[in-house]
KEKE-357602 format. One record per residue: x negated, y negated, z negated of N, C-alpha, C in turn. Coordinates in steps of 0.05 Angstrom, whole numbers, plus 5000, padded with zeros to 4 digits. Each point is the difference from the previous one (the first is absolute). Layout:
XYZXYZXYZ
...
END
This chain:
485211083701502849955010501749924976
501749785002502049914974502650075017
501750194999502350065013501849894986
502149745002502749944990501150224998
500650014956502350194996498550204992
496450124998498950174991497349924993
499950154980497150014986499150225000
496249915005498650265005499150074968
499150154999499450214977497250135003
497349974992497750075010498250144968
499650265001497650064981498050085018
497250034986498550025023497850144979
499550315008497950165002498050015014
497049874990497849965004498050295000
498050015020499150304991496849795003
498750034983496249924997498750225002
498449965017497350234995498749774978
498550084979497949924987497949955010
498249924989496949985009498350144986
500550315005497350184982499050135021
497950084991497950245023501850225005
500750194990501350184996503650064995
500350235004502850015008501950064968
502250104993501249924979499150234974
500150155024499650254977498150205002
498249935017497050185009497049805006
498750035007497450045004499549845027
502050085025500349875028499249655012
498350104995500149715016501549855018
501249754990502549835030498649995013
502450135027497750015026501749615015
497650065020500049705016501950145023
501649845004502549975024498450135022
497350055021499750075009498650354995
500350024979498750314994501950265015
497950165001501550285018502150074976
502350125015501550164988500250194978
500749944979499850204979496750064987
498649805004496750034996499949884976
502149924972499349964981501850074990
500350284994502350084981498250224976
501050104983499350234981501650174999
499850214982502050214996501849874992
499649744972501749884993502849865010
498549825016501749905022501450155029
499150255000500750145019503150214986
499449954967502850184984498450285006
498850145003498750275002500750074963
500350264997500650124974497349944976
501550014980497649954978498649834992
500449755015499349695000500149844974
499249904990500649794980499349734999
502449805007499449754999498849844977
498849815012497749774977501249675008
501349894981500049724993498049885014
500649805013498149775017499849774978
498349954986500449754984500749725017
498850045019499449755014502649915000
501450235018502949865020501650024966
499850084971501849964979499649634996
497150074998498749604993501649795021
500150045025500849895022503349945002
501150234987502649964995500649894979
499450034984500249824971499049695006
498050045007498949615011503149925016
500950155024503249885008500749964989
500950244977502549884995500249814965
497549915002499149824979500349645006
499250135028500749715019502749904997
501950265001502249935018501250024976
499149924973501949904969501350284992
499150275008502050264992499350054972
501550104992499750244977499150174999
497350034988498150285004501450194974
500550234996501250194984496850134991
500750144973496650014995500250325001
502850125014499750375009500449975029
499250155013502250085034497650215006
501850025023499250385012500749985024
498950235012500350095037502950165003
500349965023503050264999499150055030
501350374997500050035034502549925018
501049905023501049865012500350295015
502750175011499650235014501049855029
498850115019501450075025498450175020
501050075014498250085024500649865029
496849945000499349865021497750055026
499650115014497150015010497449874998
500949774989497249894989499449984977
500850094983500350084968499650294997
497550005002499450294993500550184979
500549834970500650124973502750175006
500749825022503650065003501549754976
498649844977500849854989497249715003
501249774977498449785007500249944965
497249954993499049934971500549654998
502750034990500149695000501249884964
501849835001501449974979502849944995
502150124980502349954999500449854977
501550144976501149844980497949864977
496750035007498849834985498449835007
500049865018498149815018497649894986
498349915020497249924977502149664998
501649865012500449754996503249995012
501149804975501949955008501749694998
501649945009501749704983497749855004
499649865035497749694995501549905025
498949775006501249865029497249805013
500849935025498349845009501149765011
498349824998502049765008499449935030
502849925017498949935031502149805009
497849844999502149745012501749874969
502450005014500949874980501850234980
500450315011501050204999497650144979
501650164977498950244975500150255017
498450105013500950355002499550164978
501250194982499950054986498350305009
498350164989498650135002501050294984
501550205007500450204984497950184998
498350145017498550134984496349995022
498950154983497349895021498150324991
499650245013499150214989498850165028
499250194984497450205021501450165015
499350095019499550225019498050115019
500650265007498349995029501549985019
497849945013501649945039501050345014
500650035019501150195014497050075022
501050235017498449905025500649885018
499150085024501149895027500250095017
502850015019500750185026500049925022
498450065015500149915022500650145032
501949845006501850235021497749925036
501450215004497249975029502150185024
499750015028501650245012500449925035
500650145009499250105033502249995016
501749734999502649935011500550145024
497650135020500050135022501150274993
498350124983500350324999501750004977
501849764980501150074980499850194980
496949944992498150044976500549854990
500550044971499949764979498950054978
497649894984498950054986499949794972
500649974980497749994980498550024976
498849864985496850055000500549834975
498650154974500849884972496749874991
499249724992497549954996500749924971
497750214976501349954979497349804986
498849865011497949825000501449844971
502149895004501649814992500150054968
501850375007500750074974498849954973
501249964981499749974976497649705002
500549845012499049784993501349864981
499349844984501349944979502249695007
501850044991502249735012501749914969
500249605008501249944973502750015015
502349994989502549985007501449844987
499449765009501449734990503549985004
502450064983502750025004501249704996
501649875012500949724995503250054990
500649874982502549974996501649885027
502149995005501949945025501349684999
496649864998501149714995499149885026
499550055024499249905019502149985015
501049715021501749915017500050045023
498749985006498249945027498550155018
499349985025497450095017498349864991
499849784995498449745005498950054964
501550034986499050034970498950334994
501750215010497950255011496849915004
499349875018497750045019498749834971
500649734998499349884974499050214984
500250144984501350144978496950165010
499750155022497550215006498349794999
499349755017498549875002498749914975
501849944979499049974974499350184983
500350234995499350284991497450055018
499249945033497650105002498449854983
500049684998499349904999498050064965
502850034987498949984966498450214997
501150345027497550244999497349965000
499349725021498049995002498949794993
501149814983498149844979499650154977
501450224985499550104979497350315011
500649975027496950245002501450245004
502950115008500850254987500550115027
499649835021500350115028498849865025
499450065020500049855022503149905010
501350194996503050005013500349925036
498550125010500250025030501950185014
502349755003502950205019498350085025
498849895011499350155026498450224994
498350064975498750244996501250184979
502849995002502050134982500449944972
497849874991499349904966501849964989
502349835022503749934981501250065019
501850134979502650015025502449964988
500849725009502950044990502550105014
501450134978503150075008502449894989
501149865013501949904992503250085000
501150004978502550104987502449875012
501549995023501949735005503250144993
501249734992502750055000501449735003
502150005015501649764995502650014987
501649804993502650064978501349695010
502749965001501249794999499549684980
499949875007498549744980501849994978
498649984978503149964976499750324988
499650115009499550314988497950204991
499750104975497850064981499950345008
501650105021499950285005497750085019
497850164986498150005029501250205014
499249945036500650065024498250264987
500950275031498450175012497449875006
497350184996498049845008498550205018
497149945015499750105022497549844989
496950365007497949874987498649995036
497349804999499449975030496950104985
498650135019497350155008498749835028
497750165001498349915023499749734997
499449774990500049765006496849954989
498749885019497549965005497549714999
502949834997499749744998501549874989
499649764981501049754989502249875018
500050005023501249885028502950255003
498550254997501950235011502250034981
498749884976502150094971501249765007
499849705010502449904997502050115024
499450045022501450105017501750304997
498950094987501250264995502350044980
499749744970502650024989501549805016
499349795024502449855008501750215012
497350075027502850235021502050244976
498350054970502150224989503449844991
499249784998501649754983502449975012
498549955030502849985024501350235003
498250235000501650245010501550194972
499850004975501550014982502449844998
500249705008502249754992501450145030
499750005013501550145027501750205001
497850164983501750275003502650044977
498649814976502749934985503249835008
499149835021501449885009501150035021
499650295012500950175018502150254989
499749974974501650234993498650184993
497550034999498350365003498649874962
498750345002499149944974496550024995
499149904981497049985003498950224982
498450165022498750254978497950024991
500050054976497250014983498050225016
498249885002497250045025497749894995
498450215020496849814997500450005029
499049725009499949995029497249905005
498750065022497449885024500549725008
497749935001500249655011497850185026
501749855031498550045026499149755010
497549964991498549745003500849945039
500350215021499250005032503449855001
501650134986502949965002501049744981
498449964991501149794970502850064986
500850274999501750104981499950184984
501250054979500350234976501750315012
498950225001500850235003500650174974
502250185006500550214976497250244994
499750014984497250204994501750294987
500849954970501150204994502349764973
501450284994501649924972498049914982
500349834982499549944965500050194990
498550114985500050164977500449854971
501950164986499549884965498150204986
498949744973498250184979500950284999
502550114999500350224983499050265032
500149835020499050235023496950075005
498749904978497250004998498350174985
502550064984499250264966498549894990
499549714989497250044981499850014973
497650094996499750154979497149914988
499650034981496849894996498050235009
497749805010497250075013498650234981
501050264989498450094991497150104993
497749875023497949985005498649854990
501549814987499049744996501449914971
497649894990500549924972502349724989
501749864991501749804997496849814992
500949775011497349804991501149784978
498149974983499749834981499049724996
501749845016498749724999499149854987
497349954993498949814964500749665012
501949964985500949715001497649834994
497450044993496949834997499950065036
500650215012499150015027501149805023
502150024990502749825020498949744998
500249924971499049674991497449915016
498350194997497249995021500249845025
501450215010500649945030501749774997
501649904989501549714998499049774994
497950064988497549785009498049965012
499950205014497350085023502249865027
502149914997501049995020500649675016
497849985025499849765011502649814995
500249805015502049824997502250085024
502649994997501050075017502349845024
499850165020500649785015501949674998
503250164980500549834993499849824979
497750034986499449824984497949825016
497350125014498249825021502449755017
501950155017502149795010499549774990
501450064975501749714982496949864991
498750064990496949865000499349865021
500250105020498449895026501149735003
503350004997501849795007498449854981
499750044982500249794964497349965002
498850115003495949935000499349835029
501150155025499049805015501949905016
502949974999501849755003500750225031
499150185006501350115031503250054999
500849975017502750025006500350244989
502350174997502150224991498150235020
501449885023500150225024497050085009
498249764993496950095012499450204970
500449924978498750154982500950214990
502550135017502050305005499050115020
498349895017499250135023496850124994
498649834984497449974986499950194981
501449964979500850214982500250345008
501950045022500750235007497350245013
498149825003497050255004497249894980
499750194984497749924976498349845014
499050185026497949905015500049625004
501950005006500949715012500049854975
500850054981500649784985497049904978
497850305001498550004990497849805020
499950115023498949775025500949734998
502749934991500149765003499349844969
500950174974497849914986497549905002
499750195005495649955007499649735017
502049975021498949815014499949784987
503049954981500449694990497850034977
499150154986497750004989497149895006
499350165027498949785012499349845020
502749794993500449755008501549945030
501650285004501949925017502449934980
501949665021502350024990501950135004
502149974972501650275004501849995024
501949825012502350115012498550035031
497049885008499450125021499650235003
498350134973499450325000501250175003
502349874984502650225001500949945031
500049815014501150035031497950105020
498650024992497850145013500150334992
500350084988500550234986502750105016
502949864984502150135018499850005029
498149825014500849935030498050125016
497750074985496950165020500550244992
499350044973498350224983502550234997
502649914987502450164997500650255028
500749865022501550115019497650245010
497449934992498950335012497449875014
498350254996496349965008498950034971
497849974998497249924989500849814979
499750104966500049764987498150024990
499049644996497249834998500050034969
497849944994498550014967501549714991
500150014978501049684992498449795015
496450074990499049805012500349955029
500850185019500149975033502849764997
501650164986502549765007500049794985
499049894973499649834996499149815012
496850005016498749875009501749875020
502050235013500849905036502949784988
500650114981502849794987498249724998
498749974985498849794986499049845027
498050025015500349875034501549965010
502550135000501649895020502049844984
500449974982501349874973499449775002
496949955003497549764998499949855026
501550105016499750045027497649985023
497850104986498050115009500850105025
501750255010499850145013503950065017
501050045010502749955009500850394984
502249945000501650264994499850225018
499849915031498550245015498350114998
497349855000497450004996500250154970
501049934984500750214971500050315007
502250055010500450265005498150135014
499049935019497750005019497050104981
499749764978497350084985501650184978
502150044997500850174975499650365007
500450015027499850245019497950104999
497549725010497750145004497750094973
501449804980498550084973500650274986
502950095012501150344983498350035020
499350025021499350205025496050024995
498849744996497350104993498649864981
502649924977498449974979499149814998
499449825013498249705003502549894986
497949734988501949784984501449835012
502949895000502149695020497549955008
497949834978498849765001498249955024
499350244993497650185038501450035019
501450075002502550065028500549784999
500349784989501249785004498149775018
497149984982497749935019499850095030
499550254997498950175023502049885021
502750094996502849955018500549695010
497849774981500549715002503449885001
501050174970503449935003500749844988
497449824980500849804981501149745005
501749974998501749825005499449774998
500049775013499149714999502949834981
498849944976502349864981499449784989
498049915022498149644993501949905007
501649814988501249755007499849815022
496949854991499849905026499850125025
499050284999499750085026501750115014
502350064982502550105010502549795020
498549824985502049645009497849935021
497450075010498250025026502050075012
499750295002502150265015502649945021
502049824971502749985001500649735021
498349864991499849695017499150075043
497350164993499850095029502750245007
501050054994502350295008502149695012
500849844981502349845001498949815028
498049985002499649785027499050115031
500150374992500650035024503050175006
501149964977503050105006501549804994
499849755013501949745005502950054998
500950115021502550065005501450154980
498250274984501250124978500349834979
498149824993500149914978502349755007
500649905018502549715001502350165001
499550345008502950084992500450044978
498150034981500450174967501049724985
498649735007500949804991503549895007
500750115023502049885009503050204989
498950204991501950194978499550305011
498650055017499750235016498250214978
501650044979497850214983498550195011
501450215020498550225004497449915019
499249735003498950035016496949934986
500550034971497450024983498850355000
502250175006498550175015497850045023
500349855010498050015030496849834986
500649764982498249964991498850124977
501150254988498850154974498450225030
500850095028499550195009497449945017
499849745005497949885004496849944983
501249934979498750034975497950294993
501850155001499350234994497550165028
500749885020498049995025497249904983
500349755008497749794999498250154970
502050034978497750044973502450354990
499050245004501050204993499850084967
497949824994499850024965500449794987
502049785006501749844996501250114974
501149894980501550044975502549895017
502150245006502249864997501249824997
501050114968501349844993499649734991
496650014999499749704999500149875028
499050165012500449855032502849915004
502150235002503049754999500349804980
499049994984500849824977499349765011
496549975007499449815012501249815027
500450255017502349995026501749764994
501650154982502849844995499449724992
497749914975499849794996498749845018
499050055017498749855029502449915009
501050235013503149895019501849834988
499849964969502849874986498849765005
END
């Protein structure tokens, strides 16, 4: 939403699960989204007395790879702090996370044409999970704490408050999954909780450097939900200002059934959290030979592949932003033009089959089916058709293509056979197409397509037209 007379104000708190076996500070194995209740916890993770937490290297490596990506400042001391509150799903009664020494700080990412600037990028564990349940009849209400979750290890990506927009919000995640998962440091699956962003909103009069009250949003589950969720906050903050009332600092619920933002509870500040350092846990010592490591172990990244793609194989902006934005894709469409598909078909074959969802083909499956129908061997239907059945059993275009008899007739002379008999039994169509009646070279391409079904197109109109002229 761009409201005349106000500007939005957006930072945006990212939460990553990593990609390690194990949880942040024990032994536990990440359980899978469908595991029983509470069936992978320890004493550790359970907070039971006498416990002592252990460093996960993995999720340290994983965070450091971020925020290596994302141009930060690695500090070569930082430490854990406890985070106090009480919660029901926080068994410690506190959360082992980090305050005034972050493993990363001061980097940005670039999106669009917009710098987000990146303030800090550091460890935690996750919480559990509550889940309410209850007997609207007999007004039982129950629930039920699954601490499966707890102490899984989470990066906590913080954005400086340079974002405008819904529309540059949703941007902003989209590109952060994105760089998680060309650099290896996550799956980042919002639908399987892996990210979650929360976003920080405030609005302020245009012309004015004072930030607004802000209001953080939870629950949001999708890429789609986050832009909807800071528009409806956008409207209903500029409203309530412009109603006279005042806007209070809050965490509110996004109700995906309702498509609006609800009050959850008040904001808390740092100082209502007590923290204090992790005394369990040792301050870690970062060897700057380690950091450097990982900064060159580190693939190419998205926005550098982008700007290549444009400059190496001439694709438009927007196909090789769309290409760019999943490793998978852009590495597939490599391979193909490698071997010997051309580029701006692959790439439209790619954004227009492969992108939107199903089964993606080996280079060589999609190569082959680009390069036929390119050749025009085979029609663009008939493409998708053998592109289907080669993910599905493996067999080569070239076989499916025989077997199916889809090879296209692109003989010249026999195509001007074809075109000549079509034209002399559609008299009437054809003295109308001559007499200015264009559409009525339709009836004779529909005829065409009768008589010879593996007709080349577009050579067949080509020929058409020059008959009739």
């Amino acid at each position: 939403m761009r409201a005349v007379g106000w500007e939005v104000v957006i930072g945006m708190e990212v939460h990553v699960q990593p990609t390690t076996r194990t949880k942040m500070f024990c032994g536990c194995a990440i359980a899978p989204l469908n595991a029983p209740p509470n069936s992978h916890t320890c004493p550790v993770c359970l907070g039971l007395p006498g416990v002592l937490p252990v460093i996960n290297k993995a999720a340290v490596e994983a965070c450091l790879k971020t925020a290596v990506a994302l141009n930060c400042e690695i500090p070569r001391h930082t430490k854990f702090d406890r985070k106090n509150y009480m919660y029901p799903d926080l068994p410690k009664g506190y959360q082992i996370s980090q305050y005034d020494l972050p493993m990363s700080h001061d980097g940005h990412l670039e999106v669009g044409e917009r710098r987000v600037r990146i303030r800090r990028v550091h460890l935690e564990e996750d919480t559990g999970k509550l889940v309410h349940a209850g007997d609207r009849l007999h007004k039982a209400w129950e629930s039920f704490v699954d601490l499966n979750r707890a102490g899984v290890p989470l990066m906590e990506i913080v954005s400086e408050p340079d974002i405008r927009s819904a529309e540059e919000a949703r941007d902003y995640a989209v590109a952060l999954r994105t760089l998680l998962r060309t650099v290896g440091a996550s799956e980042a699956d919002m639908e399987k909780g892996q990210l979650r962003a929360e976003p920080n909103i405030s609005v302020r009069r245009t012309g004015t450097t004072e930030l607004g009250v802000k209001t953080e949003l939870k629950n949001i589950n999708s890429f789609r939900n986050l832009y909807r969720a800071i528009d409806f906050e956008v409207k209903r903050q500029i409203e309530a200002l412009e109603s006279g009332h005042d806007v209070v600092q809050e965490t509110r619920g996004w109700s995906d059934a309702e498509q609006r933002t609800f009050s959850q509870r008040t904001k808390e500040f740092a100082e209502d959290y007590r923290y204090f350092p992790e005394p369990d846990l040792p301050p870690l010592e970062l060897d700057p030979a380690w950091i450097e490591e990982l900064r060159r172990a580190l693939p190419e990244l998205p926005e550098a592949r982008r700007v290549r793609l444009v400059s190496q194989y001439a694709l438009p902006l927007h196909d090789a932003s769309l290409i760019a934005a999943e490793r998978e894709l852009a590495d597939l469409f490599e391979g193909a033009v490698r071997a010997g598909a051309d580029a701006k078909p692959a790439a439209n074959w790619i954004i227009g089959e492969v992108a939107p969802g199903g089964s993606v083909p080996t280079i060589n499956q999609l190569a082959d089916v680009v390069k036929l129908v390119t050749s025009g061997s085979i029609t663009r239907d008939q493409g998708r058709e053998v592109l289907a059945e080669s993910i599905r059993s493996q067999r080569s275009a070239g076989e499916l293509v025989a077997e199916r008899g889809f090879a296209q007739v692109s003989d010249e002379s026999e195509l001007e056979a074809i075109v000549r008999e079509v034209i002399a039994t559609n008299a009437k169509a054809a003295a109308d197409y001559q007499a200015g009646k264009k559409q009525a070279l339709g009836a004779l391409m529909a005829d065409l397509k009768k008589k010879a079904p593996n007709a080349n197109p577009k050579m067949a109109n080509e020929i058409l037209q020059k008959l009739l002229q």
